[in-house]
Residue frames relative to the residue before (quaternion, step in Angstrom):
aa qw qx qy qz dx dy dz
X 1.0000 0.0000 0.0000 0.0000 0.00 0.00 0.00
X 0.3952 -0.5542 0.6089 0.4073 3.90 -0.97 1.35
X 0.3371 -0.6478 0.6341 0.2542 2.62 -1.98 0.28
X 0.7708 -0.4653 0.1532 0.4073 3.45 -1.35 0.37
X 0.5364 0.6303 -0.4139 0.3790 3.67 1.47 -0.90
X 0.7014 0.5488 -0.2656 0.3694 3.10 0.95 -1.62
X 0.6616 0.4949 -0.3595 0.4338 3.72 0.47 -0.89
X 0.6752 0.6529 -0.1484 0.3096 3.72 1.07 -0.69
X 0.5519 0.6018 -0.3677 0.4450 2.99 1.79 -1.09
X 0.4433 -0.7197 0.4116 0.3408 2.75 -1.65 0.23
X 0.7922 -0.5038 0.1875 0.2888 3.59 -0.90 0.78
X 0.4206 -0.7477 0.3829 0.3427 4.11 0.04 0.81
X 0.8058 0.1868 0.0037 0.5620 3.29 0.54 -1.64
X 0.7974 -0.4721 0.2540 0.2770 3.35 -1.40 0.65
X 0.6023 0.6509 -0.1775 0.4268 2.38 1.19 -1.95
X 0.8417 0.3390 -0.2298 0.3519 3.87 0.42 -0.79
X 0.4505 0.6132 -0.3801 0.5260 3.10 1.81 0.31
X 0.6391 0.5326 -0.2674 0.4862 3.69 0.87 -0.87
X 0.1208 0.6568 -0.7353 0.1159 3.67 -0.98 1.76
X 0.4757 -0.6431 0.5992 0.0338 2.66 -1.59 1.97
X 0.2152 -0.7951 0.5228 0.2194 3.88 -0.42 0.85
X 0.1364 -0.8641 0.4788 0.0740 3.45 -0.37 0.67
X 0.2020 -0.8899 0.3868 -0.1334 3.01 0.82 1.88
X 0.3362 0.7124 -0.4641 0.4050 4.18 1.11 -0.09
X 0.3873 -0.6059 0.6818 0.1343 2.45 -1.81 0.58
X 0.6928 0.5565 -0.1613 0.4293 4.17 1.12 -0.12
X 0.3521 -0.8296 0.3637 0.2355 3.36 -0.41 0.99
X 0.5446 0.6799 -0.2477 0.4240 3.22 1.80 -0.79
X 0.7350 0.4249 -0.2771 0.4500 3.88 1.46 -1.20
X 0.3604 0.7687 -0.2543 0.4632 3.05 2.26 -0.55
X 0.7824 0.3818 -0.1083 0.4799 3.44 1.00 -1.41
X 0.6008 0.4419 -0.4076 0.5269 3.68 1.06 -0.65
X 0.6711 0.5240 -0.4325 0.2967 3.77 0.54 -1.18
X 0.6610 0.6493 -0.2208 0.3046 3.58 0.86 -1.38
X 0.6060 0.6355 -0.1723 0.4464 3.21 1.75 -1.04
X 0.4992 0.7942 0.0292 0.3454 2.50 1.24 -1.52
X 0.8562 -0.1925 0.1496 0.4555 3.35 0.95 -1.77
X 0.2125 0.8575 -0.3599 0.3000 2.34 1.88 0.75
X 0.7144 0.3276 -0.1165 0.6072 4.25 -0.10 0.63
X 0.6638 0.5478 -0.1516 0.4862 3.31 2.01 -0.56
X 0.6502 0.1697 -0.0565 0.7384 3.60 1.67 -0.76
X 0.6166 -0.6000 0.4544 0.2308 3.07 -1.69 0.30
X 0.6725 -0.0144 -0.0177 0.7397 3.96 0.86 -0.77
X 0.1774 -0.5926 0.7645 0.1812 3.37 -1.91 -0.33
X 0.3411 -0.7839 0.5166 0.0485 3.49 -0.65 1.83
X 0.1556 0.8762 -0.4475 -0.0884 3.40 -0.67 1.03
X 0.4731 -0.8085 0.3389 0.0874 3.04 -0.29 1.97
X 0.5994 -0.6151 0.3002 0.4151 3.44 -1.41 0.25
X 0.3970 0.6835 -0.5237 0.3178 4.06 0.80 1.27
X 0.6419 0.6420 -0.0571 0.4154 2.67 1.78 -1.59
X 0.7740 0.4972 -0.1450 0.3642 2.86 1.14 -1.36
X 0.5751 0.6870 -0.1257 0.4260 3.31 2.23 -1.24
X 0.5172 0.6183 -0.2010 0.5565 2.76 2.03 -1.47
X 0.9428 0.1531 0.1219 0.2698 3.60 -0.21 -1.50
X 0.3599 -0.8624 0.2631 0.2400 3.13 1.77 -0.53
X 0.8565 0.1898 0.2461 0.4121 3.31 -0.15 -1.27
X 0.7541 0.5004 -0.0918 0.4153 2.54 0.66 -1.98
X 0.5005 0.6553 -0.3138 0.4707 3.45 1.12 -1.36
X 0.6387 0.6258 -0.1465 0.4231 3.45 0.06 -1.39
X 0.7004 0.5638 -0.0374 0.4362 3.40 0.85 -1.74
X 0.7186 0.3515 -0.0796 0.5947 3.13 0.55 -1.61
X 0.7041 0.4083 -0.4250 0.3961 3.45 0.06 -0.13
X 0.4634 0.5691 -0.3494 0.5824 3.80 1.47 -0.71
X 0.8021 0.2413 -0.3829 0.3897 3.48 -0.26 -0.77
X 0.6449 0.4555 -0.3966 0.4683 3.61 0.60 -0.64
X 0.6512 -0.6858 0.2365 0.2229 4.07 0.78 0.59
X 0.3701 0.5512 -0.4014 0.6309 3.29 2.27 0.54
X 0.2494 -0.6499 0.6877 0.2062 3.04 -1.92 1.63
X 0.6223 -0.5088 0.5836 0.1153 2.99 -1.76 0.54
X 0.2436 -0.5954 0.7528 -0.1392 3.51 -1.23 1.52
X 0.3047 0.7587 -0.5743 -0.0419 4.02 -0.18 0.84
X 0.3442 -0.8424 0.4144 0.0139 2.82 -0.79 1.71
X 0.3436 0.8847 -0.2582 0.1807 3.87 0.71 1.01
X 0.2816 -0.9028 0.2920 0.1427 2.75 2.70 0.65
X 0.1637 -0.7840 0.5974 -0.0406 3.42 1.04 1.35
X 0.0690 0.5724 -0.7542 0.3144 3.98 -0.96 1.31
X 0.5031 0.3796 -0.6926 0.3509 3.09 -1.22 2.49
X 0.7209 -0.3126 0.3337 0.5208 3.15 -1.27 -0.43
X 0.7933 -0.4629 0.1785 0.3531 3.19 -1.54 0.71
X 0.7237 0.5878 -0.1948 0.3047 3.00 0.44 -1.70
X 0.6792 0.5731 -0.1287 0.4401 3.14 1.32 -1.45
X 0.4501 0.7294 -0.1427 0.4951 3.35 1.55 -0.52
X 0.8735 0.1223 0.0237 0.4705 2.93 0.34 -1.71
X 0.4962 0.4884 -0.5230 0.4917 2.97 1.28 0.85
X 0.6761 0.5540 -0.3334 0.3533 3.80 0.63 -0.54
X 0.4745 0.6319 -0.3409 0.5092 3.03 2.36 -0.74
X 0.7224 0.5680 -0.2685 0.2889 3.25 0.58 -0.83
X 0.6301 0.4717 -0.2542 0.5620 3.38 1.18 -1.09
X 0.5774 0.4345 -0.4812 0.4963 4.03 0.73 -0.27
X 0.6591 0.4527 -0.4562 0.3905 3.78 0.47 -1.03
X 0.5003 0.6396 -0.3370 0.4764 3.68 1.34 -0.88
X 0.6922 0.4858 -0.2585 0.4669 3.72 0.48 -1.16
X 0.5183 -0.6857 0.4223 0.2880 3.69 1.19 -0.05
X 0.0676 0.7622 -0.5395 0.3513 4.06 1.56 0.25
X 0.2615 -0.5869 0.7559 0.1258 3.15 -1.54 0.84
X 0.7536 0.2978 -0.0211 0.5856 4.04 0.73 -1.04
X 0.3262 0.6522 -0.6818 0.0571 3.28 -1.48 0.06
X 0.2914 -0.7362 0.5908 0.1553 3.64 -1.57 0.64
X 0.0364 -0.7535 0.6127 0.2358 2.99 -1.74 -0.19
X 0.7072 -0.2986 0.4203 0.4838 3.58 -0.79 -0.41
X 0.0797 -0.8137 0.5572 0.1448 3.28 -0.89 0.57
X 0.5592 0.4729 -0.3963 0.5538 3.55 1.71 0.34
X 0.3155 0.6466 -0.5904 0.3656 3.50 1.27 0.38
X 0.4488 -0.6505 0.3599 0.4959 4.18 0.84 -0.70
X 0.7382 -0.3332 0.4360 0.3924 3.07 -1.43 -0.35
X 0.6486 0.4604 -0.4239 0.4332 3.35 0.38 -0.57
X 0.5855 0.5553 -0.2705 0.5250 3.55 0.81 -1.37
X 0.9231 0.1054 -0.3153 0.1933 3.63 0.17 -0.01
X 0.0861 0.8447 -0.1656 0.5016 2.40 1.80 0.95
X 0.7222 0.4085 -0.0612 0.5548 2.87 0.41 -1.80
X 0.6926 0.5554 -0.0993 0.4494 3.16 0.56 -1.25
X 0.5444 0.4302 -0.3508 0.6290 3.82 1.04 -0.52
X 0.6949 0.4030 -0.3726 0.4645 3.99 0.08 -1.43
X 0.7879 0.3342 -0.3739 0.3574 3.67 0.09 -0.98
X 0.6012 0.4481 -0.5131 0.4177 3.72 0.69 -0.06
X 0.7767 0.3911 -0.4074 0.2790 3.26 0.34 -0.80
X 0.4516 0.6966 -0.3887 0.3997 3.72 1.54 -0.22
X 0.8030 0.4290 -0.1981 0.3632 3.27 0.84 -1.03
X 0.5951 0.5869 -0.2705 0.4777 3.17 1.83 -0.02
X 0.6263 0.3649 -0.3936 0.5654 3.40 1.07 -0.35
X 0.6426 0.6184 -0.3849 0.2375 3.87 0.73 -0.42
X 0.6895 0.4586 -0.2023 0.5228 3.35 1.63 -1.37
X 0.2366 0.7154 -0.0394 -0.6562 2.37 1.63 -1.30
X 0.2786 -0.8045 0.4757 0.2212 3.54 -1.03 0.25
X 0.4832 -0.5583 0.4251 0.5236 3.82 -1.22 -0.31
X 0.4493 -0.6981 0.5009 0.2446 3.37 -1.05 1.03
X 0.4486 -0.7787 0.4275 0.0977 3.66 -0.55 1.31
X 0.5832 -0.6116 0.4647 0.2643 3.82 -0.45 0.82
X 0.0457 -0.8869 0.4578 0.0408 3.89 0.27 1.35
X 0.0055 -0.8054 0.5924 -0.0196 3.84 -0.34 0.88
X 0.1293 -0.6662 0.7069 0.1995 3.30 -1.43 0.43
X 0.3862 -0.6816 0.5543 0.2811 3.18 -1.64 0.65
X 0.3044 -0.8074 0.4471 0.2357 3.35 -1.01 0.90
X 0.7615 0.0484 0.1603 0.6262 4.00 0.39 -1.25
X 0.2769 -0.7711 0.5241 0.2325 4.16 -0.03 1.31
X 0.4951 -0.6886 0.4529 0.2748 3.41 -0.91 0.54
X 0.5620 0.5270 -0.4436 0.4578 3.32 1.25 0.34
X 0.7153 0.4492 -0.2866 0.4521 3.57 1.31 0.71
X 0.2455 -0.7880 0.5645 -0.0135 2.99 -0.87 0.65
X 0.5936 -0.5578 0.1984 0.5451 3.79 -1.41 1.24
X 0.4236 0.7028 -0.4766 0.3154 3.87 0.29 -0.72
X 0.7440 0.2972 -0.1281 0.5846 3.53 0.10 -1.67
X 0.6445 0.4748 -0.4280 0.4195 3.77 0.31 -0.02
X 0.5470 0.5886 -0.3235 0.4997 3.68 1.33 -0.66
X 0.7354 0.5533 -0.2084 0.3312 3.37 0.99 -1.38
X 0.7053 0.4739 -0.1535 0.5043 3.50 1.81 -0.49
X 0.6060 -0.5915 0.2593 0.4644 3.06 2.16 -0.03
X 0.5464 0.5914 -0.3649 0.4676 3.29 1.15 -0.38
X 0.1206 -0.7992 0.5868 0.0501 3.90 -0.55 1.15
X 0.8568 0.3168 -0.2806 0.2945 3.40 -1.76 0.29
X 0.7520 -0.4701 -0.0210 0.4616 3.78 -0.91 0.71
X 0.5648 -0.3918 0.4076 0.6012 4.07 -1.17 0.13
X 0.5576 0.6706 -0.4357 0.2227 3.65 -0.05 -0.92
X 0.8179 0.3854 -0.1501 0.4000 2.77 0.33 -1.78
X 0.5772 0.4320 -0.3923 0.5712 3.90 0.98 -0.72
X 0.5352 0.5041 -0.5336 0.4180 3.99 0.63 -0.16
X 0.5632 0.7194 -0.1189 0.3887 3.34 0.66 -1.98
X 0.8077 0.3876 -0.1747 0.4085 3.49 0.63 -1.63
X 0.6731 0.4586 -0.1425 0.5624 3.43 1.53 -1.09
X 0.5030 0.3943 -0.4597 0.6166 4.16 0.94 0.35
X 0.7649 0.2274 -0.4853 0.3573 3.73 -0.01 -0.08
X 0.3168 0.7296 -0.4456 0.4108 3.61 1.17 -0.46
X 0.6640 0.6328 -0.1457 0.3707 3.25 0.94 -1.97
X 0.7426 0.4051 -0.0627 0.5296 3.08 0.51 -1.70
X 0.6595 0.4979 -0.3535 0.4384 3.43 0.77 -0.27
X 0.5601 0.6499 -0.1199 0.4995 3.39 1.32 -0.94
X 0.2311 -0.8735 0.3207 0.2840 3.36 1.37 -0.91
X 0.0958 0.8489 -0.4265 0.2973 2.92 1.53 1.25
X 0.6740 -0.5888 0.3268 0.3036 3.60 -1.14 0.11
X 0.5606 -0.4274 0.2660 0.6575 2.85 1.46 -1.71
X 0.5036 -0.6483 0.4837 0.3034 3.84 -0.88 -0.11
X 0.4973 -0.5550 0.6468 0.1620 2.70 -1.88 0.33
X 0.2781 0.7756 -0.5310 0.1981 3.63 -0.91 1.38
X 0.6910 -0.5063 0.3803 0.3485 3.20 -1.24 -0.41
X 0.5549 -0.5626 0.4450 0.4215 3.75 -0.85 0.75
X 0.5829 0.6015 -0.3192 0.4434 3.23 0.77 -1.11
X 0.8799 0.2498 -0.1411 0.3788 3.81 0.51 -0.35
X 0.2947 0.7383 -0.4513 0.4055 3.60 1.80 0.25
X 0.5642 0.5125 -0.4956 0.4165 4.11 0.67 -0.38
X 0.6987 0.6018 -0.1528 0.3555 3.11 0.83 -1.41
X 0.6748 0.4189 -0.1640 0.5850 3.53 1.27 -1.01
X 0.6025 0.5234 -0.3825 0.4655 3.44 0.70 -0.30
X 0.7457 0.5615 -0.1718 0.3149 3.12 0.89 -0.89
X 0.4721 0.5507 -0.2054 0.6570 2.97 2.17 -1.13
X 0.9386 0.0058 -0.0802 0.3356 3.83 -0.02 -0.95
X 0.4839 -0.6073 0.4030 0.4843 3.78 1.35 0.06
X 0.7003 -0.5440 0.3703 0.2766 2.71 -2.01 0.68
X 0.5864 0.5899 -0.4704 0.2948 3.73 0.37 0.00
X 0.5691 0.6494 -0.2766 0.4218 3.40 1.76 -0.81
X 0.4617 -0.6785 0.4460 0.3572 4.13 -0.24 1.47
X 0.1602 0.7726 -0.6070 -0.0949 2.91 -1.32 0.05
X 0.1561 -0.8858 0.3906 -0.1960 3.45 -0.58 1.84
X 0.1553 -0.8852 0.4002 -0.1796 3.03 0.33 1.90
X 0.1665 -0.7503 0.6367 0.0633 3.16 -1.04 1.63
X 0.5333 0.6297 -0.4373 0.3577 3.93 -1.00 -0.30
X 0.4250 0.6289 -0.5189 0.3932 3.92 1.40 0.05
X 0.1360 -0.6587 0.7229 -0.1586 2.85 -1.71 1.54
X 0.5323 -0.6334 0.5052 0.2453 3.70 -1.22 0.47
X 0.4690 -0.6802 0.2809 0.4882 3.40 -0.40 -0.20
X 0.8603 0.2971 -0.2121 0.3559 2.98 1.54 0.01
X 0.1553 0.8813 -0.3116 0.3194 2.47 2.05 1.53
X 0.3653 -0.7128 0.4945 0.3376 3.62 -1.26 -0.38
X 0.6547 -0.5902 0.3472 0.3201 3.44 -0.96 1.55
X 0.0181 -0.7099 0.6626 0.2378 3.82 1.19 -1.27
X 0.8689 -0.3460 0.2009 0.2914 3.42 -1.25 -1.22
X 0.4149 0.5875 -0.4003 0.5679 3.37 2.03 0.74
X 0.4347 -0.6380 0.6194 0.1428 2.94 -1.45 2.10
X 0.8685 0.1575 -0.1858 0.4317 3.65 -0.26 -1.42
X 0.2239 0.8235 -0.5149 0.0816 3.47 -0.54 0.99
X 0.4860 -0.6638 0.5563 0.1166 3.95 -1.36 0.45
X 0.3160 -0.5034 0.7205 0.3571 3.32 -1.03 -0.08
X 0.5314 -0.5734 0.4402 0.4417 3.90 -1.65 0.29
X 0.5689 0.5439 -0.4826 0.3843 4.07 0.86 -0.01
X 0.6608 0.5725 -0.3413 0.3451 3.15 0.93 -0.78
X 0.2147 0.8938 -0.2117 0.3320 3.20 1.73 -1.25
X 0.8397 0.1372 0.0935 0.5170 2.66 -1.01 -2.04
X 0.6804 0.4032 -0.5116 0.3359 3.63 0.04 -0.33
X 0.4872 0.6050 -0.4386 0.4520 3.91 1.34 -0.13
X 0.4355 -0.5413 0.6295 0.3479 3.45 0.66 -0.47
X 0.1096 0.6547 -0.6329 0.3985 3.35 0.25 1.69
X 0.1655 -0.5858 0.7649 0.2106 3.94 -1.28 0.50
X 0.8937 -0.1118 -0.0565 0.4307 3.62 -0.19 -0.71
X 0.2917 -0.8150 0.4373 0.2440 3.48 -1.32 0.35
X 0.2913 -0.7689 0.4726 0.3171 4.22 -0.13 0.16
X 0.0121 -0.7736 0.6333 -0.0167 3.65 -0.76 0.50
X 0.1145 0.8011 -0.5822 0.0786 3.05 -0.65 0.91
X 0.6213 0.3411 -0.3110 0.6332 4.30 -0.10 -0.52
X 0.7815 0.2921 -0.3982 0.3813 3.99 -0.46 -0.89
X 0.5830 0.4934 -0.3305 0.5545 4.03 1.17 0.10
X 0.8585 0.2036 -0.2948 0.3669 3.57 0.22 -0.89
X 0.4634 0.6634 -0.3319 0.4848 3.40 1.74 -0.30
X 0.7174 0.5104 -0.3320 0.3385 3.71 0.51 -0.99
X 0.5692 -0.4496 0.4977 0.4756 3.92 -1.26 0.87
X 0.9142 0.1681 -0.0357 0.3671 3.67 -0.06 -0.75
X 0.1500 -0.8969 0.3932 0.1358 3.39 0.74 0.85
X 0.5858 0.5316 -0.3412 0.5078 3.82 1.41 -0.14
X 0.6423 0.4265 -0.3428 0.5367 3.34 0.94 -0.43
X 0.6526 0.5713 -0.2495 0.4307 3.54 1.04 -0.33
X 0.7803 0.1007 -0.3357 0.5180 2.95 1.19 -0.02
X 0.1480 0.6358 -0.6154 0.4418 3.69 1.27 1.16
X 0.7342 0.3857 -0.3613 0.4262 3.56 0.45 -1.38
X 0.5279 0.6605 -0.3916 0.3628 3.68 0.70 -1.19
X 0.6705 0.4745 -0.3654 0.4378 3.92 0.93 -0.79
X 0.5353 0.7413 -0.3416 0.2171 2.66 1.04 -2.04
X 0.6685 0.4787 -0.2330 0.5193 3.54 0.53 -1.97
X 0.7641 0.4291 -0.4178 0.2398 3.70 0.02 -1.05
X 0.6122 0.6408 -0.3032 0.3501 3.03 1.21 -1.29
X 0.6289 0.5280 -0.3160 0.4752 3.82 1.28 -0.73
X 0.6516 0.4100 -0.4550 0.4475 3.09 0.55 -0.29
X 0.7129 0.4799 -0.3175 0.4010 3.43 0.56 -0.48
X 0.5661 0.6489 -0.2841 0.4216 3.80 1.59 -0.64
């Protein structure tokens, strides 16, 4: 069983930084895409279409075909309930999985002890835990509107130490806020950033977003791509480019 340091580091090559979200509703585009790029990206993220769609299986089929898994289903209930669903993903064999980080402290908590119990018991590989802090499809406005006052940052900011306190891996956020989190919990803490756009991509329905050069030069660990991959005539060459950008930032 990795240990926790190991699962944490951050990632050498681009390539293994770079999750393709596989947002479909089909098991068949599910199956060409994976082939496809499998050995080519680092995780494939399966979200809560995929998962509604196919379940399990989804999850499955990507494992056997030699893509890890990023499940992305921001588990939000009461503790217990939580860390039991945590448990059955670490069970599913997941390299990644989230939860809520306004679920509380207790809730991730709970949820850290029972994964890591069940991993020395069966035993299993212990999975990379993240909580998600503020979706990038929001913005301070819509945060005002749920009651939550003052800048995005800081509710980001507030919910990564929560995190880190909790004994979580690392969170899910915006590029736009990784200075800020770094600062709150150090560089060893993941950070995993949806809202990635080309430069000559479309924004669709993410407010705070990056291009993937920008990204990584924020001090991103991993990035999610999803519409500029499944949208593109050639989705390998799409994410050739997807490096392309990272690799500058890093050159």
């Amino acid at each position: 069983m990795a240990s926790t340091l190991e699962l944490v580091r951050t990632p050498i090559s681009m390539r293994d930084r770079l999750i393709v979200a596989l947002d479909v509703d089909d098991l068949q585009r599910v199956t060409a895409l994976v082939r496809l790029l499998a050995g080519k990206v680092g995780m494939f993220k399966v979200g809560k279409q995929l998962f509604t769609h196919a379940g399990p299986q989804a999850v499955k089929l990507i494992r056997e075909m030699g893509g890890e898994v990023f499940l992305d289903l921001k588990f939000h209930d009461i503790p217990t309930t939580v860390a039991k669903a945590a448990v059955e993903a670490t069970r599913l064999g997941v390299k990644m999985f989230n939860v809520h980080a306004s679920g509380s402290l207790e809730m991730m908590r709970l949820t850290v002890r029972e994964v890591q119990r069940v991993c020395r018991q069966e035993p299993l590989r212990r999975p990379i835990m993240l909580a998600v802090t503020v979706l990038t499809s929001l913005n301070k406005s819509d945060l005002e509107r749920v009651g939550v006052g003052g800048e995005v940052i800081d509710q980001v900011v507030r919910l990564a130490l929560l995190s880190r306190e909790a004994g979580m891996d690392g969170v899910v956020a915006s590029p736009h806020e990784v200075a800020g989190i770094r600062g709150a919990c150090g560089r060893r803490f993941v950070i995993v950033t949806p809202g990635i756009r080309l430069q000559k991509g479309k924004r669709n329905d993410q407010k705070r977003i990056m291009t993937p050069e920008d990204a990584v030069r924020a001090g991103v660990d991993y990035i999610v791509v999803g519409r500029p991959v499944l949208e593109a005539k050639d989705p390998l060459e799409a994410v050739r480019e997807l490096i392309a950008e990272m690799e500058r930032a890093a050159g």
